[in-house]
C-alpha positions in Angstrom: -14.4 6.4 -12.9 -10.9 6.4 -12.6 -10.1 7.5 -16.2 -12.2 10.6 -15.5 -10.2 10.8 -12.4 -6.8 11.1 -14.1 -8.2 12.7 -17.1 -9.2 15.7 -14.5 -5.6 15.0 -12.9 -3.9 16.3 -16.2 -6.0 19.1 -16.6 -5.0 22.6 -15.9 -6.3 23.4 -12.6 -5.7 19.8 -11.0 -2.1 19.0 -12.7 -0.3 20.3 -10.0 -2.1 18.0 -7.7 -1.6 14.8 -10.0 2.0 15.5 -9.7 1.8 15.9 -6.3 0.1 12.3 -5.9 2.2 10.5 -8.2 5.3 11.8 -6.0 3.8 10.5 -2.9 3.0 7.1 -5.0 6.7 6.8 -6.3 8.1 7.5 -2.7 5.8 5.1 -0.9 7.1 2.1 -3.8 10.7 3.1 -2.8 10.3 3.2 0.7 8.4 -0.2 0.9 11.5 -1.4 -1.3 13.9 -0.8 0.7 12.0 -1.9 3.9 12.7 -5.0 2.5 15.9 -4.7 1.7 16.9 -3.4 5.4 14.4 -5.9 7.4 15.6 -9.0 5.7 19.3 -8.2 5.6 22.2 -7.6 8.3 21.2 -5.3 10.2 19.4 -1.5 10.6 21.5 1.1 11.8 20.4 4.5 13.2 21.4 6.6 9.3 18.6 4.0 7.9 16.5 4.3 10.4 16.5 8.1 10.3 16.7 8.3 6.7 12.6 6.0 6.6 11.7 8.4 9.3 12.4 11.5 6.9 10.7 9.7 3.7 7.8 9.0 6.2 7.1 12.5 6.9 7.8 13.4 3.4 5.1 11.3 2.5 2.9 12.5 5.3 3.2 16.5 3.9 2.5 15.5 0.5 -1.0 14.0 1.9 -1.5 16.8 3.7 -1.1 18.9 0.7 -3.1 16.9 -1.6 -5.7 17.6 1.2 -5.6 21.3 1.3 -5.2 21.6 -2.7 -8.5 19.6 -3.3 -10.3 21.8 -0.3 -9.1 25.0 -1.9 -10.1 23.6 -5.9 -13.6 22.3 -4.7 -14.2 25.7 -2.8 -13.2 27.8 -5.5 -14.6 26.8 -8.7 -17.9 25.1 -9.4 -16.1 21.8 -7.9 -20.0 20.2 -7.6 -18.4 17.5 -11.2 -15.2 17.0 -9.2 -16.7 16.0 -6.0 -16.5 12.1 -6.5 -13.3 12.3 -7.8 -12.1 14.8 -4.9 -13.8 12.3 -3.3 -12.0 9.1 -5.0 -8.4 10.6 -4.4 -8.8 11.4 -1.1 -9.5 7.8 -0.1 -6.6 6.9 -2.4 -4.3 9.2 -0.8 -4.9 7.4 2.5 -3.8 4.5 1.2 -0.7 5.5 -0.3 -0.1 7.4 2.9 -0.3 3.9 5.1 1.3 2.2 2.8 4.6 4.7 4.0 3.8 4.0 7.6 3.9 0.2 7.5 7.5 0.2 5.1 8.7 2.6 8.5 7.6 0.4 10.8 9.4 -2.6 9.0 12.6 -0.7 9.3 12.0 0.2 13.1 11.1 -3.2 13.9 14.5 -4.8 12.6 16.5 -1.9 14.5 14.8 -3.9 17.8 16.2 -6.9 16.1 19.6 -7.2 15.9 19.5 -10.6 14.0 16.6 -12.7 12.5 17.2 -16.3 13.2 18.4 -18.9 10.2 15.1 -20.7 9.3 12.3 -21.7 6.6 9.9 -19.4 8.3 12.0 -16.2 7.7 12.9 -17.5 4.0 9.1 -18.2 3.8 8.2 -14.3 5.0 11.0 -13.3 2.6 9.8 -14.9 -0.5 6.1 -12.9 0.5 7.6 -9.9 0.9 8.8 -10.0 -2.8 5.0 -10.8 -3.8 4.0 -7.8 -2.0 6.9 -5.7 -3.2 5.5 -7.0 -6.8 1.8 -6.2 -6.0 2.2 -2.6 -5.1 4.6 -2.5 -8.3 1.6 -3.5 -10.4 -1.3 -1.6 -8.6 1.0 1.6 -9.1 1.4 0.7 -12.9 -2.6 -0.2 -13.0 -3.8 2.7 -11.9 -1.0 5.3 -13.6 -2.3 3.2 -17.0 -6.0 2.3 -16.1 -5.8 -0.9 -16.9 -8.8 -3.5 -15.7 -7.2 -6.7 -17.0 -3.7 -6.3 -14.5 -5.6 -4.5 -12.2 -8.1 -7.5 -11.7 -4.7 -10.4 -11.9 -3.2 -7.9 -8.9 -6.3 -8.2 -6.9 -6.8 -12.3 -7.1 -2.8 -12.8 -6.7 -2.9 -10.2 -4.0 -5.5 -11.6 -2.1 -4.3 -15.2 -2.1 -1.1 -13.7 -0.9 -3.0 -11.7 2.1 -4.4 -15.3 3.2 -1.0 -16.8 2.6 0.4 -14.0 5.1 -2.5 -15.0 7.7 -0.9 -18.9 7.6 2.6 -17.6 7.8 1.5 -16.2 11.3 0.0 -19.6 12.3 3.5 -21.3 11.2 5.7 -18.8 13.4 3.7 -19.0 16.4 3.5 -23.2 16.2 7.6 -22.8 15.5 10.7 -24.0 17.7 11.8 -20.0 17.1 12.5 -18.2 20.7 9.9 -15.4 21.1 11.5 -12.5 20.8 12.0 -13.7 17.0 8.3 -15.0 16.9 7.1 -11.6 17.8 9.2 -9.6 15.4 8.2 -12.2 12.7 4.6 -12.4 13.3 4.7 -8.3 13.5 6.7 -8.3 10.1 4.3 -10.8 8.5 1.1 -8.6 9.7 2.7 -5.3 8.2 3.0 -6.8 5.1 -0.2 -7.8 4.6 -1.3 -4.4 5.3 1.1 -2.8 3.0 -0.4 -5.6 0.6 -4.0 -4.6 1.5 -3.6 -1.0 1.2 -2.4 -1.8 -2.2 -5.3 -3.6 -3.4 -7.7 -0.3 -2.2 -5.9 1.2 -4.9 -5.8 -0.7 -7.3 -9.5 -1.2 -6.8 -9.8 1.8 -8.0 -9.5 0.9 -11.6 -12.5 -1.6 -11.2 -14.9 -0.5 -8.6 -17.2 2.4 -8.5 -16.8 4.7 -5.4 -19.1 3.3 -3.6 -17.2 0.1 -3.2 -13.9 0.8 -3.7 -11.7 -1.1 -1.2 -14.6 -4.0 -2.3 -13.8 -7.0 -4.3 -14.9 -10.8 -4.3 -12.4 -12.8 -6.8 -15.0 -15.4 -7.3 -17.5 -13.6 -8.6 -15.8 -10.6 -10.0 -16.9 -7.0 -10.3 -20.5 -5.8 -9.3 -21.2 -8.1 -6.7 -24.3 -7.7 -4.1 -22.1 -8.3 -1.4 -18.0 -8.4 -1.0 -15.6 -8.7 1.3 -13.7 -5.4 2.0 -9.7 -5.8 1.1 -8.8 -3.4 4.2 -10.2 -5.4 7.4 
């Protein structure tokens, strides 16, 4: 489904809006990039923390307008073939636009930080935010190319990471840390795995049907009878 999806992206009537959608992609990577960057080094000042706030909203109007544009295309022509694929990006467009929310939230959570303590926790959240940052790398590049083999490795790794971020938070909460670094830690930890889970959805794109997209088991593979969704 998703070939047809970006098959009908590059045609004619629809370019504009794959264009659109591959912007918002590109700016959500970037922003989630330097989240990372920001959260896990000296400090945030108020220019950075403007500056995620502007590439938030950014990312916010371009769902918007992906919105309106399929409303306008499905009301306008015969749209009835494009409906599950109106449909598919949509749900993917959600996704991305998250994706941007939690990266913004990283930043504004290190401005109420001034400092994150020396200690194997935060090296431990560090070294997890890198397999996120990697993740979301690969889901973009799996669904811009289609391709089921990376697209499947993203969603095992990715999913072991997601349970590897639920441990983190039992380590920081059983740590010697004072709590105002616990609870910044823990909140760090738990937008990550959503930026994580978000980009699983949409990678799962590439080998799920609509119907259970934001589905996958990594035991037992595509087209199980029941599965676990990747966005609790």
């Amino acid at each position: 489904m998703l070939k047809e999806l970006i098959a009908i992206l590059k045609s004619p009537p629809m370019r504009p809006i794959g264009d659109i959608f591959a912007d918002m992609v590109a700016r959500s990577v970037e922003l989630t990039y330097r989240a990372g960057d920001l959260f896990f080094g000296p400090t945030v000042g108020e220019n950075e923390l403007a500056d995620s706030e502007r590439s938030d909203v950014k990312i916010n109007k371009l769902q918007r307008k992906i919105r309106k544009r399929v409303l306008v295309h499905l009301a306008t022509t015969h749209g009835g073939p494009d409906l599950p694929y109106c449909m598919l990006l949509i749900s993917l467009v959600k996704d991305v636009e998250r994706i941007g929310d939690y990266a913004k939230d990283l930043i504004a959570l290190r401005r109420q930080c001034p400092t994150l303590p020396a200690h194997s926790s935060v090296d431990g959240l560090q070294s997890l935010s890198k397999l996120v940052e990697m993740h979301l790398r690969l889901a973009s590049d799996a669904f811009a190319l289609s391709e089921r083999e990376t697209a499947e490795s993203v969603l095992r790794d990715g999913q072991q990471t997601v349970q590897k971020l639920d441990e983190m938070v039992g380590v920081l909460a059983s740590s010697d840390l004072d709590p105002r670094s616990v609870a910044a830690l823990v909140l760090a930890a738990h937008y990550y795995k959503r930026i994580c889970s978000h980009s699983l959805n949409i990678v799962s794109s590439v080998v799920q049907p609509l119907h259970r997209l934001d589905y996958y088991h990594p035991k037992q593979g595509v087209g199980v009878q029941e599965a676990d969704p990747i966005t609790k």
